[in-house]
N, C-alpha and C positions, 0 to 999 in steps of 0.2 A: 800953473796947472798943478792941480794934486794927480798927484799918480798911486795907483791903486796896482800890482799884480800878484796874485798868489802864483803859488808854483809847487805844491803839497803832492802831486800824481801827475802821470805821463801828458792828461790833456795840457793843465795850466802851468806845469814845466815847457810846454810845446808856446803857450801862449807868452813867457817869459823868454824865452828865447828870438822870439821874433821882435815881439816889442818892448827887450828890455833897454833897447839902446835909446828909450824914449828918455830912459833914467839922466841923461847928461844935460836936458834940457829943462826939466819938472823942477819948477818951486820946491814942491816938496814931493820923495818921494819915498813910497812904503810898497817894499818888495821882497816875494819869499817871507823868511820868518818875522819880520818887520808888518806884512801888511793883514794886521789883527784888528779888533774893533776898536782899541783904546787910543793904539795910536792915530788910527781915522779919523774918531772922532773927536781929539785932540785937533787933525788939520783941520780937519770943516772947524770946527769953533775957530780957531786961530786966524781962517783966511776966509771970511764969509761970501766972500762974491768970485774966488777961485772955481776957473772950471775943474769938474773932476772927471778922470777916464780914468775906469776900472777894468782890469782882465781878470776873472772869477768863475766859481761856480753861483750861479745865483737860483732862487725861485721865483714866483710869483710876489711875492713880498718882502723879498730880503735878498741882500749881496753877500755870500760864504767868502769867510775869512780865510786866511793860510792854515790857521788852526781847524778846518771845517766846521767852525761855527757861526754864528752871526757878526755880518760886519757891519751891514749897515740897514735899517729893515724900517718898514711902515712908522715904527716908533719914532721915527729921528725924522718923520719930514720937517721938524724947523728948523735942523741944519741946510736944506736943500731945496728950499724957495727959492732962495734971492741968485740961483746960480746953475749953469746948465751943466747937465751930467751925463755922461756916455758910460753905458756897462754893458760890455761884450761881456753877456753870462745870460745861459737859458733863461725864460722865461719872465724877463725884467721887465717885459716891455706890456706885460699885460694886465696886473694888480699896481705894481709902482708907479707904473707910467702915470695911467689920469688921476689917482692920488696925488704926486705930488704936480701935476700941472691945477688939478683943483687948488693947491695951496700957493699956485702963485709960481711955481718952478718948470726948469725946461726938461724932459728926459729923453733920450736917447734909450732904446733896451728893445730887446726882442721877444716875439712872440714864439711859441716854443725851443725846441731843443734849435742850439746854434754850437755847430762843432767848432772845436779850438784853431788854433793857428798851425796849418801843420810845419814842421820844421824843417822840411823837405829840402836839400841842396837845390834840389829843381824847381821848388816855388819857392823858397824862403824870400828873394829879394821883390817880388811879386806881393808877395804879401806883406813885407817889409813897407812896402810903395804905399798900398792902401793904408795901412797903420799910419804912415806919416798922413797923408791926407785927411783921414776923421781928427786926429789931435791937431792939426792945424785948422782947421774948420769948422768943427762942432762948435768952437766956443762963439762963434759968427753968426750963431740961427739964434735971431730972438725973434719972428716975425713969421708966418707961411709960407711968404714967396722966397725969403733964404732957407728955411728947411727942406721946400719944394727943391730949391737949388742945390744945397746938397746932396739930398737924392739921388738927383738926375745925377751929378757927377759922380755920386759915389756907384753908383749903377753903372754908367759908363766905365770905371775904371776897373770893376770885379769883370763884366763883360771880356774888358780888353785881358786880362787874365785867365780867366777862362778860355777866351779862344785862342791864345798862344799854348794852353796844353792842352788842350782838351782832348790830342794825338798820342798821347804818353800819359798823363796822370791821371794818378788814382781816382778812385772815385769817391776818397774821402776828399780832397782836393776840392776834386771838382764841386763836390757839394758846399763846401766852404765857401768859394767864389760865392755861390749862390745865395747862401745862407746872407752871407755879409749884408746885401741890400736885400733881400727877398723877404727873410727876417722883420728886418728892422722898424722898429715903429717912434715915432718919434712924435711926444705929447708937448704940446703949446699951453700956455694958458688962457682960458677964453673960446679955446678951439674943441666942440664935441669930441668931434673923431680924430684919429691919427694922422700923422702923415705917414703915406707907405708907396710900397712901391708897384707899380700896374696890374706887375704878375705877383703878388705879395700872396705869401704861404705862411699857416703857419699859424692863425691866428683857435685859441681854445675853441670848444664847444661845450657851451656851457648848459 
C-alpha cells in the first residue's frame, strides 16, 4: 500500500496522529514534509497496481499536498486506473470519483466537507480501530456486493463508536463518526452511481 498523509495545520496533524502508525506496515510511505506531488507520483508510477490511502486536504478534483499544493489531481488519472484509492479529504468523492471510475479505476472519497481524525485521548483508539479497518479492506472491493459490504461494515463500526461516546464527546467527534461512512461515496467502474450509505449526506447541488 502507498500511504499518503500530510500533516501541514492542526486538522491533518490530527489526521497523522491517528493514523500514522499505518507508516510500519506501507510499501511505501510519504508522510508530513515527504508527502508532496513528486514523490507520489514517483510511487504510483513505481507500483502500478498498489492500493493507495491518503489523509489530506482535498477538492473536487485534486488531493492537497503537505506543501498545500497539488498532489494528485484530474491530471494523473493514468496513474489511478489499474488500482483502488482511498482519500479521507473533503470533497474527493464528487469530481475524482466517476472520473477515475470512467477510466477504469476504483475510488474511495467523499462528498463534501469530512472533518479530520480527532486526536482526542477519549476517541483516539476508537478511531485508530476504523483507520485499521478501511486500510485493511478498501483494497478488497473490486465488485458492488464487496463495496456494498464494506459499507455496511464500515457503518457499523463508526455506529459502534459513536454510541460508546455519544455521553461525553464532542460534537466534532461525534460528527466524525458520521462523516466517516455518511460521507463516503465509493465509484466502481461500470457502475452509474456510487456506493453510499442509507442515510448518506453530503452530496453537492449542482
Amino acid at each position: 500500500m502507498i500511504l499518503f498523509i500530510t500533516a501541514q495545520d492542526a486538522a491533518t496533524s490530527d489526521n497523522f496522529i491517528v493514523a500514522g502508525h499505518l507508516m510500519a506496515t506501507a510499501a511505501t510511505a510519504l508522510c508530513g514534509p515527504t508527502a508532496t506531488r513528486a514523490p507520489l507520483l514517483a510511487a504510483l508510477e513505481a507500483n502500478g497496481d498498489q492500493p493507495f490511502l491518503a489523509f489530506s486536504h482535498g477538492e473536487p478534483r485534486e488531493i492537497r499536498g503537505h506543501d498545500d499544493n497539488l498532489g494528485i489531481g484530474e491530471g494523473d488519472i493514468a496513474l489511478l486506473i489499474n488500482r483502488r484509492t482511498y482519500a479521507h479529504a473533503c470533497h474527493t468523492g464528487e469530481s475524482l470519483g466517476p472520473l477515475v471510475a470512467g477510466a477504469g479505476g476504483i475510488w474511495f472519497g467523499y462528498a463534501g466537507p469530512v472533518n479530520a481524525l480527532p486526536s482526542d485521548p477519549d476517541t483516539i483508539n476508537l478511531f485508530r480501530e476504523i483507520v485499521d479497518f478501511i486500510a485493511q479492506h478498501f483494497p478488497e472491493c473490486d465488485s458492488p456486493a464487496l463495496a456494498q459490504a464494506f459499507m455496511d461494515d464500515l457503518s457499523a463500526l463508526t455506529d459502534v463508536g459513536f454510541d460508546t461516546v455519544c455521553a461525553t464527546a464532542s460534537l466534532e467527534q461525534l460528527h466524525t463518526f458520521r462523516d466517516i461512512s455518511r460521507r463516503l461515496r465509493i465509484w466502481l467502474p461500470g457502475v452509474p452511481e456510487p456506493i453510499k450509505h442509507p442515510e448518506a449526506f453530503g452530496d453537492p447541488v449542482l
